[in-house]
N, CA, C, O and CB atoms as a CASP TS submission, in Angstrom:
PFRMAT TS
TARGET T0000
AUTHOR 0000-0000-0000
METHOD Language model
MODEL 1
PARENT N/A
ATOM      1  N   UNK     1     -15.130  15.067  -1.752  1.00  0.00           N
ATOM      2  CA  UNK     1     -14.314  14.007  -2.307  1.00  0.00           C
ATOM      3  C   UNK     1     -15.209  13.065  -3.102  1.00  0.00           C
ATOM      4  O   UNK     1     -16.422  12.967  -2.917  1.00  0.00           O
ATOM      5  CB  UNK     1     -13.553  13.247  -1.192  1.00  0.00           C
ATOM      6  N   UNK     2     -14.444  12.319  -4.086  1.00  0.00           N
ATOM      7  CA  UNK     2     -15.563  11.701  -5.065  1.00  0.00           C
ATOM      8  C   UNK     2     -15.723  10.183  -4.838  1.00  0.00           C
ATOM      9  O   UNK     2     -14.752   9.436  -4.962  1.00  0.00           O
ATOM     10  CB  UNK     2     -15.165  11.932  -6.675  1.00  0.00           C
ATOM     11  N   UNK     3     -17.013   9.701  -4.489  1.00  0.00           N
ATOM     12  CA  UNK     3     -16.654   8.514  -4.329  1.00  0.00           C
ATOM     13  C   UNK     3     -16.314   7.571  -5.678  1.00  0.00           C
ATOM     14  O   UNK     3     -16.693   7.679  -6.844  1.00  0.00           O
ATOM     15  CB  UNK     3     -17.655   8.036  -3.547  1.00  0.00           C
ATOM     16  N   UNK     4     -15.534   6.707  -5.088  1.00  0.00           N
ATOM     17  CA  UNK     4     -15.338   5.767  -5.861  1.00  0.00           C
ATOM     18  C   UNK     4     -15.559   4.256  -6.040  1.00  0.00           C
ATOM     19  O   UNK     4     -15.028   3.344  -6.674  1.00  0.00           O
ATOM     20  CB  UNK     4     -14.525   5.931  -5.911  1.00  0.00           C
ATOM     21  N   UNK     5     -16.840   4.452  -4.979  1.00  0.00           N
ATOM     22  CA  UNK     5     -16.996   3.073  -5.096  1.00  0.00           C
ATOM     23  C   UNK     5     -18.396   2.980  -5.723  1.00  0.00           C
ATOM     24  O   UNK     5     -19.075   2.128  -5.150  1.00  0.00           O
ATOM     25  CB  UNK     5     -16.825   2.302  -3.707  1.00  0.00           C
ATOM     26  N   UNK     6     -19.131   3.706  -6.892  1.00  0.00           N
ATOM     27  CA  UNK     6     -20.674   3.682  -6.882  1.00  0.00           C
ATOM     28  C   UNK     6     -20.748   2.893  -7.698  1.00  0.00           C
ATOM     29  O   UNK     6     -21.832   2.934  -8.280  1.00  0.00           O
ATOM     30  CB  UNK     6     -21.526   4.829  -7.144  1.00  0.00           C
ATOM     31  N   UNK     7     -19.670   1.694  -8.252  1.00  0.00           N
ATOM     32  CA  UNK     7     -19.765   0.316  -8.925  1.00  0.00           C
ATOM     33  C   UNK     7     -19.909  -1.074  -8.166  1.00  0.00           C
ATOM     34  O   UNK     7     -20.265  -2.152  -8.642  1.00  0.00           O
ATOM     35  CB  UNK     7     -18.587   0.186  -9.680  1.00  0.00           C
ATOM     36  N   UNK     8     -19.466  -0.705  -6.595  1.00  0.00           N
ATOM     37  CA  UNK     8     -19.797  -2.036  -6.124  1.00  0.00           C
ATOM     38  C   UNK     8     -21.162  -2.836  -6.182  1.00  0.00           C
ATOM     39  O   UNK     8     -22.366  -2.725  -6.417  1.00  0.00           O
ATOM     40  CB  UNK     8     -19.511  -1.973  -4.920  1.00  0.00           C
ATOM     41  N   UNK     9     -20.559  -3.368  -5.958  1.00  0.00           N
ATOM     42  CA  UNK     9     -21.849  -4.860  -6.340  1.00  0.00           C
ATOM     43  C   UNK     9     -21.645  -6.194  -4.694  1.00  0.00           C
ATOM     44  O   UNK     9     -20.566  -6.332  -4.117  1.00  0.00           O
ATOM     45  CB  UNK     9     -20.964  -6.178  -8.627  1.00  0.00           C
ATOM     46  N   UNK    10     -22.468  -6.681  -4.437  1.00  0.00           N
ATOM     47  CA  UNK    10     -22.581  -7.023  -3.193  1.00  0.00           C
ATOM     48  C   UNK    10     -22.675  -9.076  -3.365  1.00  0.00           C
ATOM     49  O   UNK    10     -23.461  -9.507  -4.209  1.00  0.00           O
ATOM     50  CB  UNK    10     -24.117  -6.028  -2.510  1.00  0.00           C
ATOM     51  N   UNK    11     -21.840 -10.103  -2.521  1.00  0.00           N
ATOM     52  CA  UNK    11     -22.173 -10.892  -2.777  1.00  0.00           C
ATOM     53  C   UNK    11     -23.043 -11.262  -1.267  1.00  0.00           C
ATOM     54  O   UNK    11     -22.605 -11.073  -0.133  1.00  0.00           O
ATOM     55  CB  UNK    11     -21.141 -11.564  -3.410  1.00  0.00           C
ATOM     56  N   UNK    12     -24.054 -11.693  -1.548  1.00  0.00           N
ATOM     57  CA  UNK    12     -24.737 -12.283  -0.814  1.00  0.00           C
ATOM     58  C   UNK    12     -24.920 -13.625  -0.052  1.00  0.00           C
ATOM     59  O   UNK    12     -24.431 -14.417  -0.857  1.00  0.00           O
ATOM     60  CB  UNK    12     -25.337 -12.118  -1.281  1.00  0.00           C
ATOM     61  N   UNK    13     -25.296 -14.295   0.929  1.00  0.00           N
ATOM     62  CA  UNK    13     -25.248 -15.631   1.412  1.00  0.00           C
ATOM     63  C   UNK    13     -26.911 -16.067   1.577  1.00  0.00           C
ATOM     64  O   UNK    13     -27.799 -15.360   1.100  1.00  0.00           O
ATOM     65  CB  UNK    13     -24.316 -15.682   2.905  1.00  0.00           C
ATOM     66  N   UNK    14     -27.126 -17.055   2.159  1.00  0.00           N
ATOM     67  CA  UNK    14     -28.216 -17.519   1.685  1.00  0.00           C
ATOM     68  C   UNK    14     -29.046 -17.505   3.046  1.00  0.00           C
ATOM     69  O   UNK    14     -29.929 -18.289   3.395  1.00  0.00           O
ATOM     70  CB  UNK    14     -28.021 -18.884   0.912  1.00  0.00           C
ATOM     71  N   UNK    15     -28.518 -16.391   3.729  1.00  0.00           N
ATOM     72  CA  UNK    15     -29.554 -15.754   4.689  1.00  0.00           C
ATOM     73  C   UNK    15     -30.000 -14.331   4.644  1.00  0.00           C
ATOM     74  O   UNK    15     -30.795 -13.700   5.340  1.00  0.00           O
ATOM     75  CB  UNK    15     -29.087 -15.884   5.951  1.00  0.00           C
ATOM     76  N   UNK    16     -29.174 -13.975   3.504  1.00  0.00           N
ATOM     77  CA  UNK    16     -29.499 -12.632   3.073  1.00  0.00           C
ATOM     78  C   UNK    16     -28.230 -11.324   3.534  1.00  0.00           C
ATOM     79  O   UNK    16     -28.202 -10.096   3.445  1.00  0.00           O
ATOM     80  CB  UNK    16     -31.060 -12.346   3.819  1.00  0.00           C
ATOM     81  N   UNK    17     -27.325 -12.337   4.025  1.00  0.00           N
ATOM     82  CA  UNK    17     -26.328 -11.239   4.570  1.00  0.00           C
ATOM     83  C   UNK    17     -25.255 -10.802   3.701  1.00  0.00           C
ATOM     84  O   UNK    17     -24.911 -11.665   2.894  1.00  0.00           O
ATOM     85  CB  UNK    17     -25.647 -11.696   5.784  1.00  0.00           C
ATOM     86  N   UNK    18     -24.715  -9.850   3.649  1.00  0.00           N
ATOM     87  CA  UNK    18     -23.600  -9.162   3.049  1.00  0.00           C
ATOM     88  C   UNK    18     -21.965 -10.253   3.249  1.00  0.00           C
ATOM     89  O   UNK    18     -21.514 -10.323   4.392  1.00  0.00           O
ATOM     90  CB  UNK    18     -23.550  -7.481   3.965  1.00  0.00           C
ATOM     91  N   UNK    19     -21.545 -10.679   2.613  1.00  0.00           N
ATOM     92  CA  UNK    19     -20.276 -11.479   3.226  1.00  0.00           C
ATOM     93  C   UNK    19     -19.308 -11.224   1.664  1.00  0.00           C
ATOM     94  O   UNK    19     -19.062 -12.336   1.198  1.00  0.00           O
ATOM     95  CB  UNK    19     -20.715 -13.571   3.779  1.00  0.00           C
ATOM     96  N   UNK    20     -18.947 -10.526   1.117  1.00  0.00           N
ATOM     97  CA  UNK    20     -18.637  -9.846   0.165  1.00  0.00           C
ATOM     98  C   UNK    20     -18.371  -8.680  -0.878  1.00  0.00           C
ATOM     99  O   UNK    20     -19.277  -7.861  -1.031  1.00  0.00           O
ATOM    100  CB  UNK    20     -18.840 -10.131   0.083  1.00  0.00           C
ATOM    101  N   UNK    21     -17.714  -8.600  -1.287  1.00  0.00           N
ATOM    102  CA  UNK    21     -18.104  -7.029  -2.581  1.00  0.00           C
ATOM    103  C   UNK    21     -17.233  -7.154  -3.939  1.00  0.00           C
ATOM    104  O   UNK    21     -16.022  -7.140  -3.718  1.00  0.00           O
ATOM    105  CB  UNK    21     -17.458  -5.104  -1.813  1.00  0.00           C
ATOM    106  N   UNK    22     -17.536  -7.253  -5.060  1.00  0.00           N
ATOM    107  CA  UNK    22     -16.963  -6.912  -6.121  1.00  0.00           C
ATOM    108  C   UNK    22     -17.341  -5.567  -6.554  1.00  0.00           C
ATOM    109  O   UNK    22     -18.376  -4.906  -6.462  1.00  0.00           O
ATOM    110  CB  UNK    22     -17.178  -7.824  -7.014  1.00  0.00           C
ATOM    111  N   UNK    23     -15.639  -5.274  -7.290  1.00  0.00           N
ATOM    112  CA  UNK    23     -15.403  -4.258  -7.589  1.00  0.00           C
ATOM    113  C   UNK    23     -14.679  -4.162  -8.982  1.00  0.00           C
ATOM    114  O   UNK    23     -13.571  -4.645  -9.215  1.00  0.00           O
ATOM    115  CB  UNK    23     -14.852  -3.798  -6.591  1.00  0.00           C
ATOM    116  N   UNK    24     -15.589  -3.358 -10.019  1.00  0.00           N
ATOM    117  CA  UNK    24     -14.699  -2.835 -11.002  1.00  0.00           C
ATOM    118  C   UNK    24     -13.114  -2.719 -11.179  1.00  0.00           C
ATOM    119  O   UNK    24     -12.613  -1.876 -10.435  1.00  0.00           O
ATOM    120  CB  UNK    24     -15.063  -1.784 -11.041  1.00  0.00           C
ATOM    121  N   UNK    25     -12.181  -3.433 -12.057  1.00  0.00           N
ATOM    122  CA  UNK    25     -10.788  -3.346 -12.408  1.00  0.00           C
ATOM    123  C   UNK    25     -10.368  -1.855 -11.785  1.00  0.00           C
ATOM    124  O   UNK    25      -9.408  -1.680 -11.035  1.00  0.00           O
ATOM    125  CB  UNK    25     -10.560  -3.511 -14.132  1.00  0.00           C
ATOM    126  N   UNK    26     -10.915  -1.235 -12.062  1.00  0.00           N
ATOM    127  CA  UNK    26     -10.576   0.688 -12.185  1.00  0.00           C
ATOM    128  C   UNK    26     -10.168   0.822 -10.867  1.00  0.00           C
ATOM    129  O   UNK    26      -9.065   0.899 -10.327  1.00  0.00           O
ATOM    130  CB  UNK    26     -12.090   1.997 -12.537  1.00  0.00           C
ATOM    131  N   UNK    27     -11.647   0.833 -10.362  1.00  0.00           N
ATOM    132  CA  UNK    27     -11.868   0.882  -8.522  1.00  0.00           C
ATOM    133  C   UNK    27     -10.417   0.222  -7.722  1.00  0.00           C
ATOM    134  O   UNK    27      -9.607   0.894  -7.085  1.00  0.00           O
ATOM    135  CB  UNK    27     -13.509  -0.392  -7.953  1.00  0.00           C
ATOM    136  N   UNK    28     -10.361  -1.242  -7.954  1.00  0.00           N
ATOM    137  CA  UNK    28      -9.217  -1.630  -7.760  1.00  0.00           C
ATOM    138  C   UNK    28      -8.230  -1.631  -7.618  1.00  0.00           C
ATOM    139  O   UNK    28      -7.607  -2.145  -6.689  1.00  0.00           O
ATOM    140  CB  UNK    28      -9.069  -1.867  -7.949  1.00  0.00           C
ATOM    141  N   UNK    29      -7.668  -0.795  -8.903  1.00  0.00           N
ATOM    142  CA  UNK    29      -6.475  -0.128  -8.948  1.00  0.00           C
ATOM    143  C   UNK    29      -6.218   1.066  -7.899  1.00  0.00           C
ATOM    144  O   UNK    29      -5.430   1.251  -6.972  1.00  0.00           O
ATOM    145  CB  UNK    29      -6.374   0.342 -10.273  1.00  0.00           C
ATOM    146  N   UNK    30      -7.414   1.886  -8.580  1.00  0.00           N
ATOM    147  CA  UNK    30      -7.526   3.281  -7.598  1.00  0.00           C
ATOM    148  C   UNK    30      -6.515   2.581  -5.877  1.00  0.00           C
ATOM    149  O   UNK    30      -5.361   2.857  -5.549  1.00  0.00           O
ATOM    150  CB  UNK    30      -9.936   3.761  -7.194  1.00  0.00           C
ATOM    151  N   UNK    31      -7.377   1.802  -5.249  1.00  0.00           N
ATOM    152  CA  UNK    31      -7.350   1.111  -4.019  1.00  0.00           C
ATOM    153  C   UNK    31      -6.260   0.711  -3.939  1.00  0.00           C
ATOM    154  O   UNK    31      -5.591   0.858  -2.916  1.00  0.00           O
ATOM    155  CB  UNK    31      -8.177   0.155  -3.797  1.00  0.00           C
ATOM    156  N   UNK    32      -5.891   0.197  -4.854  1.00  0.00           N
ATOM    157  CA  UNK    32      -4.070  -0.445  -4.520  1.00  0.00           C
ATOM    158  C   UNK    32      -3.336   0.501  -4.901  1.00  0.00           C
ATOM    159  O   UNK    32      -2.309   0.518  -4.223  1.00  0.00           O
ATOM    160  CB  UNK    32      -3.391  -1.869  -5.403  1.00  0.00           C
ATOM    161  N   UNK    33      -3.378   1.641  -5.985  1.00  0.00           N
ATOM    162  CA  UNK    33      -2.550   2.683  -5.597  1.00  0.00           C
ATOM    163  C   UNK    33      -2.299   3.322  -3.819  1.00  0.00           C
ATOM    164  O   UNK    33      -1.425   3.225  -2.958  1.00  0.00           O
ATOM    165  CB  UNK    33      -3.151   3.731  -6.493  1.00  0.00           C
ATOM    166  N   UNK    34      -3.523   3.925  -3.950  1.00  0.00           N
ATOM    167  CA  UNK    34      -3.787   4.444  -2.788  1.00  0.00           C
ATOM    168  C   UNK    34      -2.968   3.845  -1.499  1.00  0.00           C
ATOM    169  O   UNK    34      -2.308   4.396  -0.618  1.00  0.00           O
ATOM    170  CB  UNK    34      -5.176   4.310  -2.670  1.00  0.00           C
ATOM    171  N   UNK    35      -3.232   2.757  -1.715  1.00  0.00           N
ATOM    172  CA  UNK    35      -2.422   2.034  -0.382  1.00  0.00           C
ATOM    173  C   UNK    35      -0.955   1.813  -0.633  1.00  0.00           C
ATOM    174  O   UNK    35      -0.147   2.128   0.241  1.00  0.00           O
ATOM    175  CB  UNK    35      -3.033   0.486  -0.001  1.00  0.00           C
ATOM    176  N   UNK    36      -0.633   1.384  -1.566  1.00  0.00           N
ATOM    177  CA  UNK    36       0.838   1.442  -1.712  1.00  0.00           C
ATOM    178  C   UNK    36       1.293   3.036  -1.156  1.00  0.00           C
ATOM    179  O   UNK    36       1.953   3.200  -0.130  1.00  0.00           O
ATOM    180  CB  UNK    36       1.273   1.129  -3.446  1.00  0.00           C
ATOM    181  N   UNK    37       0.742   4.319  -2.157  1.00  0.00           N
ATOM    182  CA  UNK    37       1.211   5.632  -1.412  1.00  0.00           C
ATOM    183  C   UNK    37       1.526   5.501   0.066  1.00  0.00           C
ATOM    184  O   UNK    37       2.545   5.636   0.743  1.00  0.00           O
ATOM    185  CB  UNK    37       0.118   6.716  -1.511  1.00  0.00           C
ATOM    186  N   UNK    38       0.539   5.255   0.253  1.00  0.00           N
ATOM    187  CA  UNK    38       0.195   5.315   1.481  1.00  0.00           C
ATOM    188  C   UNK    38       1.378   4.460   2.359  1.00  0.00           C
ATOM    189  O   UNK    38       2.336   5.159   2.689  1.00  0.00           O
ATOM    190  CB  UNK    38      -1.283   4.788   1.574  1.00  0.00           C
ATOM    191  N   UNK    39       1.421   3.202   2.726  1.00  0.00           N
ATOM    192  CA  UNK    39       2.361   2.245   3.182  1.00  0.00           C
ATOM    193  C   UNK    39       3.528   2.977   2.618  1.00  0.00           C
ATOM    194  O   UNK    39       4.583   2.683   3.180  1.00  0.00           O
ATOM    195  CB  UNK    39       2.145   0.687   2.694  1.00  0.00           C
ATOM    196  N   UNK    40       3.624   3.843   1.668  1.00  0.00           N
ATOM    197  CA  UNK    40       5.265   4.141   1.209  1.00  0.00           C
ATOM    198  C   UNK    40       5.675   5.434   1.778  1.00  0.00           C
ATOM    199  O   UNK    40       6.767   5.853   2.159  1.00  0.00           O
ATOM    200  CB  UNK    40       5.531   4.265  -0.524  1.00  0.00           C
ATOM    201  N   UNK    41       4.440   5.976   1.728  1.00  0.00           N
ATOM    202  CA  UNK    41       5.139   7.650   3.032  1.00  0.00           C
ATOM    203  C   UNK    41       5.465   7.407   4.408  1.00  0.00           C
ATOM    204  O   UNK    41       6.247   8.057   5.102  1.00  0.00           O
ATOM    205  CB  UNK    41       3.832   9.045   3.445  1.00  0.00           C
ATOM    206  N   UNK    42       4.374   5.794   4.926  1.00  0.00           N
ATOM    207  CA  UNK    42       4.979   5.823   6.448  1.00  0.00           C
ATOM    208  C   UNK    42       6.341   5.292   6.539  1.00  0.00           C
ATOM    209  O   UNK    42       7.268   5.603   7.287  1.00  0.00           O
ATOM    210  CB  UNK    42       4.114   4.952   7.473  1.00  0.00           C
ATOM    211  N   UNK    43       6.238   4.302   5.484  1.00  0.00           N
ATOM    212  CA  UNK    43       8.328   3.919   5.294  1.00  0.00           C
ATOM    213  C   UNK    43       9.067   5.195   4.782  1.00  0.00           C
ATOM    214  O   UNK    43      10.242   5.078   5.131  1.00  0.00           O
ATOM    215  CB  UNK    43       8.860   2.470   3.745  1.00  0.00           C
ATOM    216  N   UNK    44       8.892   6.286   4.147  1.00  0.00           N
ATOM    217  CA  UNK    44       9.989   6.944   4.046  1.00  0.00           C
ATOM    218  C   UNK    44       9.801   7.870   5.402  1.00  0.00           C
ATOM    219  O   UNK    44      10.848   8.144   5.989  1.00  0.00           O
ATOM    220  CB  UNK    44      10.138   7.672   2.592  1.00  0.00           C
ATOM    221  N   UNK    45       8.844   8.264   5.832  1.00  0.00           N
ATOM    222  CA  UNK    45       8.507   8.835   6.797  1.00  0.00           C
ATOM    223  C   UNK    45       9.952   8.215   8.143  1.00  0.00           C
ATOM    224  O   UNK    45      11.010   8.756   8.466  1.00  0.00           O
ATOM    225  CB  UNK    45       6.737   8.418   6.976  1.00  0.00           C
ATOM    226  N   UNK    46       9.284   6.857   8.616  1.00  0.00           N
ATOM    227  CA  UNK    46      10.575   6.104   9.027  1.00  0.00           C
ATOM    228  C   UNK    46      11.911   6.399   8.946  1.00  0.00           C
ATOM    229  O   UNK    46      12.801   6.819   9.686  1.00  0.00           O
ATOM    230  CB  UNK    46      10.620   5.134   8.496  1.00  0.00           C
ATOM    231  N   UNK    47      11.734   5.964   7.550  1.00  0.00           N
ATOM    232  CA  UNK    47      13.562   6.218   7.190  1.00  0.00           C
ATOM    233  C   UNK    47      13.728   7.644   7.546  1.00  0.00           C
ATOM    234  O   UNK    47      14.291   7.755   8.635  1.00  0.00           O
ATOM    235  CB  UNK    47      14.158   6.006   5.298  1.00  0.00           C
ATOM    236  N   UNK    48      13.531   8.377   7.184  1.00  0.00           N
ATOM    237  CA  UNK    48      13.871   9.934   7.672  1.00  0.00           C
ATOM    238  C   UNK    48      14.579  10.112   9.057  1.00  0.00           C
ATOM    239  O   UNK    48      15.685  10.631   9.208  1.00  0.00           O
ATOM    240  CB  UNK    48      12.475  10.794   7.807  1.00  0.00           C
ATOM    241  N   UNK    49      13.649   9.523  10.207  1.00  0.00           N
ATOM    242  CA  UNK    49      13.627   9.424  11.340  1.00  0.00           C
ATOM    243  C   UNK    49      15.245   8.513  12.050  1.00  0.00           C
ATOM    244  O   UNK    49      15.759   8.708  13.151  1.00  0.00           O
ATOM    245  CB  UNK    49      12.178   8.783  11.496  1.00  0.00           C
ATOM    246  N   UNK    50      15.755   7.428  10.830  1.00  0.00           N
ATOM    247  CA  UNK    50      16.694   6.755  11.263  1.00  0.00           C
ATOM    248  C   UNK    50      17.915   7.302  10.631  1.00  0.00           C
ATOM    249  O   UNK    50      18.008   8.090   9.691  1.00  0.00           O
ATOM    250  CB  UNK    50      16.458   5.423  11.073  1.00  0.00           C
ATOM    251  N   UNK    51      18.941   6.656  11.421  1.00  0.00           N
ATOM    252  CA  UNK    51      20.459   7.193  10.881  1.00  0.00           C
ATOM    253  C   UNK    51      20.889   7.029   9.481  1.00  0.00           C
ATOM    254  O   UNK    51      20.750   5.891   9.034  1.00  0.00           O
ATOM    255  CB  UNK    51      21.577   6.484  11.611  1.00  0.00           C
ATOM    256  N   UNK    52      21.451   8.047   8.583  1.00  0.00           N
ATOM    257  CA  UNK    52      21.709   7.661   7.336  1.00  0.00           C
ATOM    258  C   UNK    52      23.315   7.251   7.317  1.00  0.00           C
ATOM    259  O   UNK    52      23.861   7.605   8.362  1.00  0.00           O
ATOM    260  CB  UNK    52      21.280   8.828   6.339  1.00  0.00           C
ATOM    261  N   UNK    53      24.022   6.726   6.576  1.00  0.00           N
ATOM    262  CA  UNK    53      25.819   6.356   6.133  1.00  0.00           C
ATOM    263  C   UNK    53      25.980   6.404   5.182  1.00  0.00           C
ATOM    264  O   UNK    53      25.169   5.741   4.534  1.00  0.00           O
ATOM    265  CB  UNK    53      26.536   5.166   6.312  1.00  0.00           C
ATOM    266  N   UNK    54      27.032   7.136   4.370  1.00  0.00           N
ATOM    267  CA  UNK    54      27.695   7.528   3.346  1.00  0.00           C
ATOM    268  C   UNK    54      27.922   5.913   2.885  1.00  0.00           C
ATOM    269  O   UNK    54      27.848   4.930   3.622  1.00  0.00           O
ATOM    270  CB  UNK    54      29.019   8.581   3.690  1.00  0.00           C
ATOM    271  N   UNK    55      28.165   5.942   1.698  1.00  0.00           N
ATOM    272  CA  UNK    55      28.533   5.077   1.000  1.00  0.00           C
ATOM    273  C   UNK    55      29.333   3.790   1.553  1.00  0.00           C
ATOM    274  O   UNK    55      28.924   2.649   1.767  1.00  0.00           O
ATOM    275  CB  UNK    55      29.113   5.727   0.177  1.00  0.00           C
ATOM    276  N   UNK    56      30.398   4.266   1.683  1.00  0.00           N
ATOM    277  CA  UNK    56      31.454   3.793   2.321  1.00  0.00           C
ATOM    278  C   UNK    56      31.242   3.462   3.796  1.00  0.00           C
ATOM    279  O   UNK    56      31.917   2.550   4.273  1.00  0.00           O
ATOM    280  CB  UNK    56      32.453   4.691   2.148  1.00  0.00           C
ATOM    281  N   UNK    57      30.565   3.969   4.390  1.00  0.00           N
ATOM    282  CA  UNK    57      29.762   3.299   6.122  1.00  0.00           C
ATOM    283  C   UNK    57      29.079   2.222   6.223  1.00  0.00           C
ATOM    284  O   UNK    57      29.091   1.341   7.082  1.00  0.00           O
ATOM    285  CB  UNK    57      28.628   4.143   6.814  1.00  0.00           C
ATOM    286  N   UNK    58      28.075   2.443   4.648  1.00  0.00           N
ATOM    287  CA  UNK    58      27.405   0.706   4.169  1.00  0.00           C
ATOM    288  C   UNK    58      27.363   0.077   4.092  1.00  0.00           C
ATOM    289  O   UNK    58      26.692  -0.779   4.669  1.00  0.00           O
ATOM    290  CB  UNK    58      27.146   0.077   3.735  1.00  0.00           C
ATOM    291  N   UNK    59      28.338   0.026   3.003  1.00  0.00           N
ATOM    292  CA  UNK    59      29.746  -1.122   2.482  1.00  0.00           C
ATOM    293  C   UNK    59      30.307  -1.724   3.333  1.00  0.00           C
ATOM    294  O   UNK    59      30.452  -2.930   3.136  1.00  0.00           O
ATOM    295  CB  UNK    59      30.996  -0.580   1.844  1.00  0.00           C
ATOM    296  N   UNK    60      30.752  -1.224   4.399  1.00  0.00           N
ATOM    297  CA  UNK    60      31.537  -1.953   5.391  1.00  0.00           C
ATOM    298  C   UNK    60      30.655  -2.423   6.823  1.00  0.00           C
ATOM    299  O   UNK    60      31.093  -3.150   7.715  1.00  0.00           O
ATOM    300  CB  UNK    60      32.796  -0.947   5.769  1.00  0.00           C
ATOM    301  N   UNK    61      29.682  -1.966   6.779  1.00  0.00           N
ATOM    302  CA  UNK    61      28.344  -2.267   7.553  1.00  0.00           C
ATOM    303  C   UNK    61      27.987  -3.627   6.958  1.00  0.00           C
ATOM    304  O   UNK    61      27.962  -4.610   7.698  1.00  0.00           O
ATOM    305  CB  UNK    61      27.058  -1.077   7.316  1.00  0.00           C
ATOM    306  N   UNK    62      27.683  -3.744   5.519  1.00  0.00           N
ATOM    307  CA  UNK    62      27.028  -4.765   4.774  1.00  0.00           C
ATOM    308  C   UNK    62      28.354  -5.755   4.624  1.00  0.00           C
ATOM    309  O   UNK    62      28.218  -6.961   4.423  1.00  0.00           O
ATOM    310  CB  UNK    62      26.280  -4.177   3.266  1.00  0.00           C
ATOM    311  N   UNK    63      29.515  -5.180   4.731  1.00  0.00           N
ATOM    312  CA  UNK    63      30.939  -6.381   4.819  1.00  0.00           C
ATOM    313  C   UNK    63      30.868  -6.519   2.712  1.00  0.00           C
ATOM    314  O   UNK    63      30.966  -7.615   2.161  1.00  0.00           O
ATOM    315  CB  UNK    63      30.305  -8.734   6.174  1.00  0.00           C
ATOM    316  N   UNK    64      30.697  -5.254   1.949  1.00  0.00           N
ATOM    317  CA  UNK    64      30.632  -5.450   0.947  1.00  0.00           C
ATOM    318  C   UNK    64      31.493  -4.606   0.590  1.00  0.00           C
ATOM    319  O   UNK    64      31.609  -3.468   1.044  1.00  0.00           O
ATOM    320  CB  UNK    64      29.597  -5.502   0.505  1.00  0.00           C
ATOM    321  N   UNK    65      32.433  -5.334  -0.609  1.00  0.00           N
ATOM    322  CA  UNK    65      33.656  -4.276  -1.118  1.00  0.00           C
ATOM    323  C   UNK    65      33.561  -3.821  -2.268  1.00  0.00           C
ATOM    324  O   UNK    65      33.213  -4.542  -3.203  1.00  0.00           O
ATOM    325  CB  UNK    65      34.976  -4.769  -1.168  1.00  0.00           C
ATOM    326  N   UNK    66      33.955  -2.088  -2.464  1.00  0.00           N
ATOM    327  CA  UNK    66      33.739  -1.029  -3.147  1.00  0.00           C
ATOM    328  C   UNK    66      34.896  -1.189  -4.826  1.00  0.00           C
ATOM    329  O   UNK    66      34.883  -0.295  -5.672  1.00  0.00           O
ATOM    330  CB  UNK    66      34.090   0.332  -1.934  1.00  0.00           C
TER
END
């Protein structure tokens, strides 16, 4: 697998410790794709798992008229 992080860059504190990281726009994105996928298969994943209602089961679930 390829990494994608061989742009980080490190912010430092003034004891010499790591308390940070910048990252390239690109990288970024990559990362927030990734996680959105991600967070969005375990919700449909979910939904799968729960009861579905026709149209009309909704509507009157939600007290909303067709």
């Amino acid at each position: 697998m390829k990494n994608i992080f061989v742009d980080k860059k490190f912010i430092i504190n003034s004891n010499g410790e790591k308390v940070g990281v910048l990252l390239n726009m690109d990288t970024y994105r990559k990362m927030e794709l990734f996680y959105e996928d991600f967070i969005l298969g375990k919700k449909m994943a979910k939904a799968k798992k729960s009861k579905s209602y026709s149209l009309k089961e909704a509507a009157k679930k939600l007290k909303y008229e067709l």
